[in-house]
Each structure stands twice: as C-alpha cells, then as structure tokens.
C-alpha positions as CSV (number, residue, x, y, z in Angstrom):
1,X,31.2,-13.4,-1.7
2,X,28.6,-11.5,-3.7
3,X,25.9,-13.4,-1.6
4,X,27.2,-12.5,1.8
5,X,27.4,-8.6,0.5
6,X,23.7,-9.2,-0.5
7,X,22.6,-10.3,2.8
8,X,25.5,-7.8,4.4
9,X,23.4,-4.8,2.5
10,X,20.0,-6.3,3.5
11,X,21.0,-6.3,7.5
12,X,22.7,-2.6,7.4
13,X,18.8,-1.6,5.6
14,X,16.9,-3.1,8.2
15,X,19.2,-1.7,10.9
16,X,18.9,1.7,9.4
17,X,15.5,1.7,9.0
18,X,15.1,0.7,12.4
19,X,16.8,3.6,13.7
20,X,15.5,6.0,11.2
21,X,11.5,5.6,11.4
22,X,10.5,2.7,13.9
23,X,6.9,3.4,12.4
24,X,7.7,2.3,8.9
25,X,9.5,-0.3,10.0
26,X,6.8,-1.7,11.3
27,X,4.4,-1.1,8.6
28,X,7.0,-2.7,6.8
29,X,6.5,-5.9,8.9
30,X,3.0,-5.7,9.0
31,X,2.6,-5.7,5.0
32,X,5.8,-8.6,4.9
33,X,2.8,-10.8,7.1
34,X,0.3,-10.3,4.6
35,X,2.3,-12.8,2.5
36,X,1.9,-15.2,4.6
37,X,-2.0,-15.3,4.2
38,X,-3.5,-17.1,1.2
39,X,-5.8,-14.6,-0.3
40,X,-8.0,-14.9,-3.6
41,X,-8.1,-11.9,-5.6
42,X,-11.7,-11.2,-5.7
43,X,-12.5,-7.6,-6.5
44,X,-16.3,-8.3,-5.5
45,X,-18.1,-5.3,-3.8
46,X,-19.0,-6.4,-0.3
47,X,-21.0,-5.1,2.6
48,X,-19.1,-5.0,5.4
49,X,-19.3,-3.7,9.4
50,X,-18.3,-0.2,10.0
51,X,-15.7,1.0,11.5
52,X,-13.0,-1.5,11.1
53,X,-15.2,-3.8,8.7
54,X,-12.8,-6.1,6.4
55,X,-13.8,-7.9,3.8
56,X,-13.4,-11.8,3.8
57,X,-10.0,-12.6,4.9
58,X,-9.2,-15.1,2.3
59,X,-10.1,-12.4,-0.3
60,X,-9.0,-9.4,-1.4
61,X,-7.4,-6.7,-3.8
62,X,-4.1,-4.5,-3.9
63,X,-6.1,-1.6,-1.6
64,X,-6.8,-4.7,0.7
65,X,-3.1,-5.2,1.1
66,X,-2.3,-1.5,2.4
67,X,-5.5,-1.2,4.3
68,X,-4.9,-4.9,6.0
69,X,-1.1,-3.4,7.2
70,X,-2.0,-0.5,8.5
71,X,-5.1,-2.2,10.2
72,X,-2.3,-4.3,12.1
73,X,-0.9,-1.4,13.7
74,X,-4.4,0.1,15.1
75,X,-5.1,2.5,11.9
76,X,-8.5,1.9,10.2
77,X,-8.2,3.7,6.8
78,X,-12.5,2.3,6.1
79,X,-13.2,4.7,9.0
80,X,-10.3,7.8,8.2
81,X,-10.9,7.8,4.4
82,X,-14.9,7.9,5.3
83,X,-15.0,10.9,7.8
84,X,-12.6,12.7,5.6
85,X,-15.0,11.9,2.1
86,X,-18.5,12.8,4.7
87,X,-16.6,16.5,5.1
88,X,-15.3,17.1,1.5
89,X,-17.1,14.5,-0.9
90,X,-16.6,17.0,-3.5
91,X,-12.4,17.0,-3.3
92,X,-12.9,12.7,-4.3
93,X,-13.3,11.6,-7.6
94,X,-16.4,10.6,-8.9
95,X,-15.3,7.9,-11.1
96,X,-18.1,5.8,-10.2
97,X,-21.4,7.8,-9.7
98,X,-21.7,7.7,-6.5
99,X,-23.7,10.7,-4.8
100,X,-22.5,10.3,-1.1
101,X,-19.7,8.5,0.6
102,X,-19.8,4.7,0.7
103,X,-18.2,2.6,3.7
104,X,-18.2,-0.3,2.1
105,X,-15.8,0.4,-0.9
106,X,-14.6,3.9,-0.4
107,X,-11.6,2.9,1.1
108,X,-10.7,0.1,-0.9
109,X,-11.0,2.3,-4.4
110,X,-6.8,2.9,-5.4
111,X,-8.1,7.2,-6.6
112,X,-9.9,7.8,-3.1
113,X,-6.5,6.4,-1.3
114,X,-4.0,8.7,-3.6
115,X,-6.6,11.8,-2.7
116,X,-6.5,10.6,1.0
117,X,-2.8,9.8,1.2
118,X,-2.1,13.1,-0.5
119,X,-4.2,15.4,1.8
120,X,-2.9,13.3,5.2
121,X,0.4,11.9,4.4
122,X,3.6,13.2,2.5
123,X,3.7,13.0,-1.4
124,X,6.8,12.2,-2.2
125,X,8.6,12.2,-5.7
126,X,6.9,9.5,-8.2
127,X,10.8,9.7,-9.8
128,X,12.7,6.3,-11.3
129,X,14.8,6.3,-8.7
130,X,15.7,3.7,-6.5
131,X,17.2,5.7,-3.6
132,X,13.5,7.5,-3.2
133,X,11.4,4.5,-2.3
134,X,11.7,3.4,1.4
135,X,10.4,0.9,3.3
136,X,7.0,1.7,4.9
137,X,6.1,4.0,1.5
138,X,3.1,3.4,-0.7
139,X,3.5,4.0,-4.2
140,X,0.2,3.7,-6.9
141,X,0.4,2.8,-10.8
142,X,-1.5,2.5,-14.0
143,X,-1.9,-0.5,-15.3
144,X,-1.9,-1.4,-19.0
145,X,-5.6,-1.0,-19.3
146,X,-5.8,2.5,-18.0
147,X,-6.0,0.0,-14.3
148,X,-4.7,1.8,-10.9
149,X,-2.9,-0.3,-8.9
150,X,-1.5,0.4,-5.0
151,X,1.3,-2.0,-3.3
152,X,3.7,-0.9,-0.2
153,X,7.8,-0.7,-0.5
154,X,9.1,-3.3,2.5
155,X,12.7,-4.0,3.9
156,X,13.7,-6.2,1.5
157,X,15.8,-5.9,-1.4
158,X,16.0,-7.0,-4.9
159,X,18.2,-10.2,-5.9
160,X,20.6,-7.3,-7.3
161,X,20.5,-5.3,-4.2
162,X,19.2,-2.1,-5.9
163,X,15.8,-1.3,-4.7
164,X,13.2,-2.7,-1.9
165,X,10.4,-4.6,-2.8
166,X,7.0,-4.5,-2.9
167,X,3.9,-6.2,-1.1
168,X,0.9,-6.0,-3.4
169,X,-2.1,-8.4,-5.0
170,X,-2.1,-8.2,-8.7
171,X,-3.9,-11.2,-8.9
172,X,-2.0,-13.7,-7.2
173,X,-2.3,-12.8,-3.8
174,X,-0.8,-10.9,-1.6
175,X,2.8,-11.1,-2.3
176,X,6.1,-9.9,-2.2
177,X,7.7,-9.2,-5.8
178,X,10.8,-7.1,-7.3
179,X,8.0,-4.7,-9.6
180,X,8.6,-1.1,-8.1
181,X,9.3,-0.2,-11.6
182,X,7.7,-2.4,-13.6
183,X,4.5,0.2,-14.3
184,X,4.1,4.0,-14.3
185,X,4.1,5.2,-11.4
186,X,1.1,7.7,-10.5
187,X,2.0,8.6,-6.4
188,X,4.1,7.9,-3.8
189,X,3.5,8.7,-0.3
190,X,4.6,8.3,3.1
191,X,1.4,8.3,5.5
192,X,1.2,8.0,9.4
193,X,-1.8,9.1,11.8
C-alpha cells in the first residue's frame, strides 16, 4: 500500500507541475536526460566554440549539468552569462584574476551562475524546507572545502516522498540523487529567458 501512495504522490507532482509551469517541467526532463549520458567528471579548462560551444560530451562538471539542460531547450547560458559579464565585468566576482570576460569558462564557474541567475532569474528562499524547492529550480552549495557546487531540483521524489531530487555531477557523473539537503545551501533560483 505505502508503495502505490509513493508512486500515487509521484503522478499527482508531475501532473501538477505540468499544469503549473510547462517550462520547468521541461527543464525538468531535460536535466532527468543528462543521467542517461556517461560523463567523466573532468574539471579541465577547455577552449571551446562560441556561442553555444560545449565542452567534450563525455566530460563534465555540476555547471555542465545545468548549462547542458537548458541548452536542450534552445538557451545558451556560454553566450547570456558572456554578454551580461562584457556589460558589467565589475558586478562578477573576481575569484580567479581574470581582467576581462572569458567564453571559455565563464559560464561554467558555480559564483558567475549565482550572480547571473540572481540578476535574470528569481531568487528564491535558500530555507530547509522541502515545500520550497520545485522541479525546474536550481539551487547552489558549499561544499566541505569551502567548494561551490550547482545541481537542478527534477520531478521526482525521494524514497520517503518528502522532497524532489536532484540532477548534479559531484564526481560521479551526472546523476540523479536524494541530496537537496545534504550541504549548505548558498542560492536558489528559478530562471527562464
């Protein structure tokens, strides 16, 4: 019986998010395919085209996740995150000494997104709280290690049927995992073009 609520409470989501915000639902999706991909984690720098350059498919970091679903629904964060750091270089952080804007890793940096997705999108609360976090939202961490770390909430739930899920590469890929709280959480946003 307690299966069949599971999946009872999983269906009712989908169908509400569905009807809600078709745009995260597909965002949703589009990070959910990601899994399917084997991907190394390999935070290499590479040089890569512009505008919608990608690094090597079969490699990647969290920021890869999140740039690689919105990419499959026409939005090319390398090429939004760039024109927005060309006009106001000075709003970005300057973690790592750069003097100008940098196509090839600007977008892929976790701080650059959270300034990006703060200025563009909605930030939402960063709160413990289950109810907060839909489908389709991005949320960033630290790491132990003082590491940032982005992932994207998708329309599925937790074995206990408390919270969504989250698509992200950690390390081993891009996967799906039950970790929303499992770190501090530093932003949460909601971001559509």
């Amino acid at each position: 019986m307690k299966k069949y609520l599971s999946i009872l409470v999983v269906m009712l989501s989908v169908i509400f998010m569905k009807a809600q915000n078709p745009f995260a639902q597909k965002l949703s999706n589009a990070a959910l395919s990601l899994t399917k991909d084997k991907v190394t984690y390999d935070p290499a720098y590479f040089i890569i085209k512009y505008p919608n350059g990608d690094i090597p498919a079969d490699k990647g970091v969290c920021t890869d996740v999140v740039i690689r679903a919105y990419r499959k629904l026409g939005i090319d964060l390398q090429k939004e995150v760039h024109e927005d750091m060309a006009k106001n270089f000075s709003k970005y952080p300057k973690i790592w000494g750069l003097k100008s804007p940098d196509t090839n890793i600007d977008h892929r940096r976790v701080p650059n997104l959270r300034v990006f997705f703060s200025k563009f999108g909605k930030s939402k609360s960063i709160e413990t709280k289950p109810e907060l976090y839909i489908p389709g939202d991005i949320v960033t961490w630290i790491l132990p290690g003082n590491l940032t770390h982005i992932g994207m909430v998708v329309s599925r739930k937790s074995a206990d049927g408390k919270r969504y899920l989250i698509v992200h590469n950690i390390g081993k890929g891009q996967v799906l995992e039950d970790c929303l709280f499992k770190y501090q959480i530093t932003g949460h946003y909601q971001y559509r073009k």
